[in-house]
N, C-alpha and C positions, 0 to 999 in steps of 0.2 A: 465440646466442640470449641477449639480455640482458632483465633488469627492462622497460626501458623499448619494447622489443619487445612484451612480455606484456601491458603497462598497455594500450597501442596496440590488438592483439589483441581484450582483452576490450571496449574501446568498441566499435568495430567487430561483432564478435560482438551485444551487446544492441542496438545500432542496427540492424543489418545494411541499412546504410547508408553508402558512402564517403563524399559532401559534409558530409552530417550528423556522423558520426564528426570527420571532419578540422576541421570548424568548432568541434567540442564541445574536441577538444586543441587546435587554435591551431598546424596543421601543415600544408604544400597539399596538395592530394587526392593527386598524382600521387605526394609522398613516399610518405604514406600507404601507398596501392596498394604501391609496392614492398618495403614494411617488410611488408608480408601475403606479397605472394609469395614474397619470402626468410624467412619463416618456414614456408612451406608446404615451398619447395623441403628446408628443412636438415628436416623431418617427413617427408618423403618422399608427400607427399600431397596434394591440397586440401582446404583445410578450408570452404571456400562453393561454395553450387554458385552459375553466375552466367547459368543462362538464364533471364533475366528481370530477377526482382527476385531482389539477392543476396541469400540466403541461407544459413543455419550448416548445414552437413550432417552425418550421423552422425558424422564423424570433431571436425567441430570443435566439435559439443557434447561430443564424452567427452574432448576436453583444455581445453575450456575448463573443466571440473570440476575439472581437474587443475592449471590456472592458479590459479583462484579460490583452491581451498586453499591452493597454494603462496603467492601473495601474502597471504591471509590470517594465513598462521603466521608472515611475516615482521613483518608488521604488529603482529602480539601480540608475538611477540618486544621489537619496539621499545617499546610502549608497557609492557610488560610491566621492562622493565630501568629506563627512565626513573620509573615509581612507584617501581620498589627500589630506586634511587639520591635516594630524596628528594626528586625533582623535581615534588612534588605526587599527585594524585590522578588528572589528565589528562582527557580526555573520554571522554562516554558516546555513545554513536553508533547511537540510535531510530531505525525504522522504521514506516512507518504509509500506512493509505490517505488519512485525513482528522487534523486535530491540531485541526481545533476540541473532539474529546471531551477532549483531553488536559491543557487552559488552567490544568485545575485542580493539577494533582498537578505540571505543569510549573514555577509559580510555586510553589507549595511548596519544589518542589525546589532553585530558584535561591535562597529565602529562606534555606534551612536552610544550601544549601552553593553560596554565592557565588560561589566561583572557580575552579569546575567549569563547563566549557564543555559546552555542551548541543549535537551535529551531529543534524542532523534530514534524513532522507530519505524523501519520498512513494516511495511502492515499491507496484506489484498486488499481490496476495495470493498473485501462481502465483509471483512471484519469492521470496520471503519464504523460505521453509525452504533454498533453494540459497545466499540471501546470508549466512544465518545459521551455516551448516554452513563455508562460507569466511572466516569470521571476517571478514566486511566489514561487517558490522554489530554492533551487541550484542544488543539487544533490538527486538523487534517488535508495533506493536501492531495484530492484524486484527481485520474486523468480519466473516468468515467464516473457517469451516473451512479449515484449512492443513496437507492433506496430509503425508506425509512420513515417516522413518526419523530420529534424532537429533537431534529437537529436541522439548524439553518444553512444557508449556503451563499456565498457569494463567485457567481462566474470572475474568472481572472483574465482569459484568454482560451479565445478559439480560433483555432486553424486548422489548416489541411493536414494531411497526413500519405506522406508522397512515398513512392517505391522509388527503392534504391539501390543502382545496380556498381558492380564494377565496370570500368571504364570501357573493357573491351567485350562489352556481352550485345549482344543482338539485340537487347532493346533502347539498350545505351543513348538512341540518336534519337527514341523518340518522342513526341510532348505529349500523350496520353495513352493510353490502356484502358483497356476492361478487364473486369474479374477473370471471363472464359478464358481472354489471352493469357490469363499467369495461369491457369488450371495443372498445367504440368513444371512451372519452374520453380527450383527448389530455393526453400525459402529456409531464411538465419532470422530465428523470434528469439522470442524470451518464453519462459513456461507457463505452463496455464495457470490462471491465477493475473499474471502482470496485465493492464490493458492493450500493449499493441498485441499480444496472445489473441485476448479478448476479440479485440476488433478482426483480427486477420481469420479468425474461425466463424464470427459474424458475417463478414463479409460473403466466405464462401457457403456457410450455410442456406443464404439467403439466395442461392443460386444450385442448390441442391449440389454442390462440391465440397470436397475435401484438401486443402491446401497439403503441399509435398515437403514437409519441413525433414532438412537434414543436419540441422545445427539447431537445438533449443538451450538454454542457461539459464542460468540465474543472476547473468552480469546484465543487464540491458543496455548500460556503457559499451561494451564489446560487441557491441551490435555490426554501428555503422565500420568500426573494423574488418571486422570478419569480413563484410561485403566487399568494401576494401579489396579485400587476400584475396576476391576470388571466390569464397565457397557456395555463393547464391546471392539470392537478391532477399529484402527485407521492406517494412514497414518502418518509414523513421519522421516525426515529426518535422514540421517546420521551423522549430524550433532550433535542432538538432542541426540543420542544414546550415543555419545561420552562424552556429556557434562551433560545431565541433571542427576540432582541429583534423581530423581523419575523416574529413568526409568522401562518400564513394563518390565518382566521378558522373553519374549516371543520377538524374532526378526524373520521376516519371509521375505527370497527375494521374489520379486515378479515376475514370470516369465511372464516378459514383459518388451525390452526395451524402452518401452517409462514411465517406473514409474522412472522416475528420478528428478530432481531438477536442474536448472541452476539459479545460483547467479549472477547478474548482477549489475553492476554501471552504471548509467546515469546521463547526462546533456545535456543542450542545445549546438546544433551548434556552435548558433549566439550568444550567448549573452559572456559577459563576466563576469568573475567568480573572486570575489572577493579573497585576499590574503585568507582570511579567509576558502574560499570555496575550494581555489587550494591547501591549507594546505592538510583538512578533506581528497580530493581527493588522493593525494598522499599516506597520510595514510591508507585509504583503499585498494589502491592495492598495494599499499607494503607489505599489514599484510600477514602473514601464513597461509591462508587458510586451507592447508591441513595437520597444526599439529595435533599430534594424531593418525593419520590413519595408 
């Protein structure tokens, strides 16, 4: 069982997907597959089950925990010897759903400390506390609630979270709604997994409805566009309203308080946080969340 056995493993495990996996390393499917089964055989186990679509089963989520951290602590080690031998400050290594909120505290951050490398990974929110506890990341930034056992959190910013129409739609003129009113207008999200998804299926769950979504992506950027063009109305923070250059013409509150948005920082308990990392941190709750308002 070596390192590059484990790396293998864990893509595979978050894919749970051979072609995809193999394509994502740069390895052919068929190696692949067998670098799985010789790792299951020396386990004494399977770790996927494989009628159908494969998937991680009980056994190969409770070691892939056990991978994560392992690779994790080897990873702090390295960076961890490389700062103490002088070799600079190294990178900081954020997580997040969306980085347009971040633009601000991000260039800050390059201005003040230039030669710190900034790694950036989009990550769901259900991921976030397991990559964080494995030291594969440093810092995370969600726009919902993130579960979990050893990992701390600092609120950043909470606001509303308003519908937004284009300019000539029928609700355009007005200054609040309810859920039932939007039941039938077709809505531009982002896909499930991102939090305005989240909330906006929240929303109508809690109301025994199903929202009409006719545009979903993976840009959450091209959100308030879309709406823009016309093709429905959306969920976009107050943030969004403030800053974007495309904003729809149409802001609508939403009479509920649970449509709202909480910005959060996180990191691990336990582990320790590189110069690098305690930099980034600092600068993020330092920044001004609430200019503009």
């Amino acid at each position: 069982m070596d390192l590059n056995m484990l790396r293998q493993f864990l893509v595979v495990a978050r894919l749970e997907h051979l072609s995809r996996a193999a394509d994502e390393l740069h390895v052919a499917q068929l190696s692949l597959s067998r670098t799985i089964a010789r790792l299951e055989s020396e386990l004494g186990t399977p770790l996927f089950d494989r009628a159908g679509r494969l998937r991680l089963n009980d056994a190969g989520k409770l070691f892939r925990g056990y991978v994560e951290r392992s690779l994790g602590e080897l990873d702090a080690g390295r960076r961890a010897v490389a700062e103490a031998t002088g070799e600079g400050f190294g990178t900081v290594r954020l997580a997040s759903e969306t980085f347009l909120t971040l633009t601000g505290p991000f260039a800050a951050y390059k201005r003040a400390h230039p030669t710190i490398e900034v790694e950036l990974h989009w990550m769901p929110a259900e991921d976030m506390a397991r990559a964080l506890r494995a030291q594969g990341i440093d810092l995370c930034v969600a726009s919902q609630p993130i579960p979990g056992e050893g990992v701390e959190a600092v609120q950043l910013l909470d606001e509303a979270v308003w519908v937004a129409t284009p300019p000539d739609h029928p609700l355009a003129a007005r200054t609040s709604v309810s859920i039932d009113e939007l039941a039938d207008q077709p809505f531009v999200t982002a896909r499930k997994g991102h939090w305005q998804r989240r909330l906006l299926d929240r929303l109508f769950a809690a109301r025994g409805l199903t929202p009409k979504i006719v545009c979903e992506g993976d840009e959450p950027s091209a959100i308030a566009a879309l709406i823009s063009a016309g093709l429905g109305i959306g969920l976009i923070p107050g943030f969004a309203r403030r800053t974007a250059p495309d904003a729809p013409a149409g802001w609508i509150a939403v009479d509920s308080p649970d449509c709202r948005r909480t910005l959060t920082l996180l990191w691990a308990t336990d582990s320790h946080l590189s110069t690098a990392a305690g930099l980034m941190r600092t600068t993020i709750i330092d920044w001004d969340w609430n200019a503009g308002e």
